[in-house]
N, C-alpha and C positions, 0 to 999 in steps of 0.2 A: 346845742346851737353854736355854744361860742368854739367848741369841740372842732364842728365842722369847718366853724370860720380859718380856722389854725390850718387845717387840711389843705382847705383848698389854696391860703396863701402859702402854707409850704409849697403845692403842686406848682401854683405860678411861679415861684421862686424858681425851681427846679427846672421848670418848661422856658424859662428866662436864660437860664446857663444855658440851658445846651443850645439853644436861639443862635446866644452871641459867643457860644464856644471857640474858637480856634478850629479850623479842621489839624486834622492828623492827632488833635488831642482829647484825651477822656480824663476819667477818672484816677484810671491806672497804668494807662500806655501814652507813649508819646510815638507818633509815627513818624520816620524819616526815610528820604529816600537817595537814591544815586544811580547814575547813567553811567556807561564804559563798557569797552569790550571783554566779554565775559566767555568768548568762545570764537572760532578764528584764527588767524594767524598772530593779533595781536591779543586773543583772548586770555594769554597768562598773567598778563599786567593789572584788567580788571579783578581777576580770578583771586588775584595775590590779595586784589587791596579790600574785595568781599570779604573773606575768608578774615584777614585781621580783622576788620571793623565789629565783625560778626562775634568776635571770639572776644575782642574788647567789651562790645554791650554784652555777652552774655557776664563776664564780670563785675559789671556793672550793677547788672540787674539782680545776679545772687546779693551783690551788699547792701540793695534794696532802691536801687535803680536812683534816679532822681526826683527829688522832692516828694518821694512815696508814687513815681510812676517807672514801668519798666520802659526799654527801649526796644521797638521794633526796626529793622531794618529791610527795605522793600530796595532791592537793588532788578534792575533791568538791563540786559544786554543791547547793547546800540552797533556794535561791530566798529566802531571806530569813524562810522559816519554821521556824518551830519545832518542829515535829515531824520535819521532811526534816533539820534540823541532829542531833537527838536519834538518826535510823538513822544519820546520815555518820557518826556519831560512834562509836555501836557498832561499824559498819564496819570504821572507821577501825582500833579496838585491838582489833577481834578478827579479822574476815579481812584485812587489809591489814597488821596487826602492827605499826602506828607506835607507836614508843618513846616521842615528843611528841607535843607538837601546837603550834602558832603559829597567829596570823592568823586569828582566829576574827572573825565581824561579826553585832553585833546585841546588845541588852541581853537580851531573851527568848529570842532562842535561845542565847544563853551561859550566861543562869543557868541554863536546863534541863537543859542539857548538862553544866554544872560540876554540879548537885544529882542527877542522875539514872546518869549515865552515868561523866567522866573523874575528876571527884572520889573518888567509890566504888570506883573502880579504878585509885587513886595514880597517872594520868597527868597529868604537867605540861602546861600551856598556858600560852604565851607571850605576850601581847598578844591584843586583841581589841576590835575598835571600838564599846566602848563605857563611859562613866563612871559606869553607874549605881551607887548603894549597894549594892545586893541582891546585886554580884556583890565588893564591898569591907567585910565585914561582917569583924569579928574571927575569927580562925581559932579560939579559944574558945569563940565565938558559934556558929562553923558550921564544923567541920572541914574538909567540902571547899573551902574560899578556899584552902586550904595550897597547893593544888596550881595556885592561879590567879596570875599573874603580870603584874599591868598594866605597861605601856609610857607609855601616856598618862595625860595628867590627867585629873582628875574631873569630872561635869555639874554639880556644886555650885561647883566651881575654875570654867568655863567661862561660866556664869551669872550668878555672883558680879562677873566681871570684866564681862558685857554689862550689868548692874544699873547697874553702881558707873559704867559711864561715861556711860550715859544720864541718870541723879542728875545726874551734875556738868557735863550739860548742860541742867540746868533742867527734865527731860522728870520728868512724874511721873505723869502718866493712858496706864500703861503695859499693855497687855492679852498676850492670852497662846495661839500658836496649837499645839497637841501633839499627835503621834502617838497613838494610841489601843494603846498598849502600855509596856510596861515601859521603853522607852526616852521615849517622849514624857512617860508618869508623873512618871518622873525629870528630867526638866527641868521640867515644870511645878513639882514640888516645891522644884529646884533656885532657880529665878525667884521665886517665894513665899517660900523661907524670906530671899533676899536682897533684896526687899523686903522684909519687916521689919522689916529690919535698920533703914530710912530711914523705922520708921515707914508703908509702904504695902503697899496688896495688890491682887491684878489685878484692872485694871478690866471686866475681860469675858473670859472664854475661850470657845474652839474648839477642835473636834476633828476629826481626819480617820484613817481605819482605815488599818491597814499595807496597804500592796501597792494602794493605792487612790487617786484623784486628786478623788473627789468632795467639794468643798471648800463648796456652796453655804451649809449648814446653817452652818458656821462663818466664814462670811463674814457672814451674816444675823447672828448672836451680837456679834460683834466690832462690825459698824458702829454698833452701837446707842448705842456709848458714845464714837465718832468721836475712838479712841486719836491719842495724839501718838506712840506707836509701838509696836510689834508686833515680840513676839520670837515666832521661830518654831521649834519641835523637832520638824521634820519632815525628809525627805527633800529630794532635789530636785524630783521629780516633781509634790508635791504642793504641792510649798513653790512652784512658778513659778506654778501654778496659783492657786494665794491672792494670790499678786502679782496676778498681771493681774485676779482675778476684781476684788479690794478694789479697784482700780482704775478699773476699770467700773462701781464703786458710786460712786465720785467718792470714795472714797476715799484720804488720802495720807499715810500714816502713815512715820515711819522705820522701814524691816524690819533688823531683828537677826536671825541665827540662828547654830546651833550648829556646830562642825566636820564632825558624818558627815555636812551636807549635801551634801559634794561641791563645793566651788570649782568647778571644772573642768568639772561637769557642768552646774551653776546656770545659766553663765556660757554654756553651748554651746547649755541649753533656752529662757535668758531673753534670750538678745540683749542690744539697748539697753537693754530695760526692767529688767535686772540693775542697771543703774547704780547705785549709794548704798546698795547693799544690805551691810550691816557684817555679818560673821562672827569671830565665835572661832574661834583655831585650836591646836593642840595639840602641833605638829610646825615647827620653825624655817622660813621663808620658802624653800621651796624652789628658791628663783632667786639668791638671795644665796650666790654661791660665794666668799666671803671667809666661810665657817663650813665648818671640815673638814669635817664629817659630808657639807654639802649637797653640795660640793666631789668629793666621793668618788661621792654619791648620783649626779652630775649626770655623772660619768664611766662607771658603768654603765647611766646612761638612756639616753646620748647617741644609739645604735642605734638608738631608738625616735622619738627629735625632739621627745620631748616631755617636758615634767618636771610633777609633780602633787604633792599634798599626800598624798593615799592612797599614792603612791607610795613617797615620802621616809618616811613612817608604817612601809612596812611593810618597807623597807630597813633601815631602826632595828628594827623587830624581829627581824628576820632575824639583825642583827648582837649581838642581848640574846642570841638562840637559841643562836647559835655560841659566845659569850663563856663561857656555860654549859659547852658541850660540851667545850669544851678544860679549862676547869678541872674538870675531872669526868677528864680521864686516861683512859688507855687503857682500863683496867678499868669500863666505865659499866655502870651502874644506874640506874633513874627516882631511887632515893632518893637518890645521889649527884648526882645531876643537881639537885634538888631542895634539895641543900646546897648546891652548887655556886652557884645563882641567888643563894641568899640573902646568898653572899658576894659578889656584886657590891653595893655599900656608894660611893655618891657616887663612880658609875666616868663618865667623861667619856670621851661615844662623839666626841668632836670638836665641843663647842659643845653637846651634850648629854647632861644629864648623868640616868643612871639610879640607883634606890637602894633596895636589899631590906633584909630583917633576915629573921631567925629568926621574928618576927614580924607585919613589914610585906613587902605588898605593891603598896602604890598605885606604884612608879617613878619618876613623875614629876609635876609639881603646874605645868609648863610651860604657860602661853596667853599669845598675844599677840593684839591685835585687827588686822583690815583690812577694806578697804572698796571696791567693786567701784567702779573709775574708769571712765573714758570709753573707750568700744573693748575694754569686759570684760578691762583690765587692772587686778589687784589691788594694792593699794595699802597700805602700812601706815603 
């Protein structure tokens, strides 16, 4: 009898966990998930940051994963819109049960997703490529940021720094070419408010729609004022496009643009004609293996033969992710997870350094500039 008594309170006990378990978590797995374009025109960008993330948990999990659980990773293709991020997302925390989420891409489709959907339902997100304001607002201001968790620097950090270096080369009839969304927004804003800092304001802008390469209308804007150079807050697709078009206008301005353009891809659409094209970037020289971080990054690329900036990005989050989960202890919760981030405080991932609080979460305020050499080798 007392035999049985043991039984059946073990059974309660047991039928109690999993009651008040966490979703996405068991025993031995911890589930996590991510939204991005994974196929498409922009689908090499999510492709890249799967593919790392994927490769990071699986090293993880041979060293015996975290806390004695492995790491899954349920990544969903959204194509880079906004609505398709909005269902992955529901998805994601309600039939797939991921605990987190990381490696989110896209200014609009993250703040939809952060106001609509993961914020509303206290799930953390980890990085996500992109700097605008709308998704860095005071968690006073807008509750759900609590749960958002930047990696990288800002498009005002990113801008500020292509402003300030163009200035102090004499360049001042500076025009302005941006995606026709919350990300292009945001850097146009970005570019303007850092002009006037020096006293200026763009000399012409253009626009081009998401998911679109039709560039003629902003090509026709821009030349009218035959800029001494042109930043650009577009893609790659559309951003090579502008290149060559302004170029067949006799065009030849200095092209600036932003880090989500894709190095990597710029450099593979634009050929020669990439040459002298400057970018911000937000993530340490991914070729430079005298920097732990890259060093480590560049030993689980190695299988792949190739190393990228999307990559190295989303290696760095993977590893903010995990940093999280261990200190968060066997017992997790979103909310402990949640604390957990916020104690990462000036933590130095090897030449990179991350930093939360209770109340911040921008990360990182990191950009360095480079400049597309000869033979689409980048240069800093």
């Amino acid at each position: 009898m007392e035999r049985f008594k043991h039984l059946v309170a073990a059974s309660l006990l047991a039928l109690s966990a999993l009651c008040t378990a966490e979703p996405g978590v068991s025993d031995n797995a911890i589930t996590l998930g991510m939204s991005a374009p994974l196929s498409g025109t922009n689908g090499a960008y999510g492709s890249e940051m799967q593919q790392t993330i994927q490769a990071y948990f699986a090293q993880v999990n041979a060293a015996g994963g975290i806390n004695g659980r492995k790491l899954e990773l349920v990544a969903l293709d959204d194509g880079y819109e906004t609505e398709r991020a909005v269902a992955n997302t529901q998805s994601l925390i309600k039939d797939k049960q991921a605990f987190a989420l990381l490696s989110f891409f896209g200014s609009s489709p993250t703040e939809a997703t952060m106001n609509k959907v993961f914020g509303p339902a206290g799930v953390p997100l980890v990085g996500t490529i992109s700097g605008a304001p709308t998704l860095r607002q005071p968690i006073a201001q807008n509750p759900n940021s609590r749960f958002m968790f930047h990696v990288r620097a800002s498009y005002l950090d990113e801008t500020s720094a292509i402003v300030n270096q163009l200035v102090a080369l004499g360049i001042r009839n500076i025009a302005v070419l941006y995606q026709n969304d919350g990300f292009g927004q945001a850097g146009l804003d970005g570019v303007t408010a850092a002009l006037q800092k020096h006293e200026l304001k763009p000399a012409a802008v253009g626009t081009v729609e998401r998911n679109a390469i039709d560039v003629s209308a902003a090509v026709q804007a821009i030349s009218k004022a035959s800029p001494q150079a042109v930043v650009m807050v577009s893609l790659y697709k559309p951003t090579s496009a502008f290149v060559r078009a302004m170029k067949q206008a006799g065009q030849h301005p200095m092209f600036m643009t932003v880090s989500p353009v894709g190095t990597e891809q710029l450099v593979q659409e634009l050929g020669k004609e990439a040459r002298g094209i400057g970018i911000s970037q937000v993530v340490p020289y991914p070729w430079n293996d005298t920097i732990p971080v890259v060093r480590e990054y560049q030993k689980l690329a190695a299988k792949a033969g190739q190393y990228s900036y999307y990559g190295l990005e989303a290696y760095i989050t993977a590893r903010v992710m995990v940093e999280g989960l261990r200190r968060s202890g066997r017992d997790l919760s979103r909310e402990k997870l949640v604390s957990a981030l916020e104690s990462i405080n000036n933590v130095d991932f090897g030449g990179y350094r991350v930093s939360y609080s209770n109340s911040a979460r921008s990360g990182s305020r990191f950009v360095e500039m480079t400049v597309i050499g000869p033979g689409g080798k980048l240069l800093r």
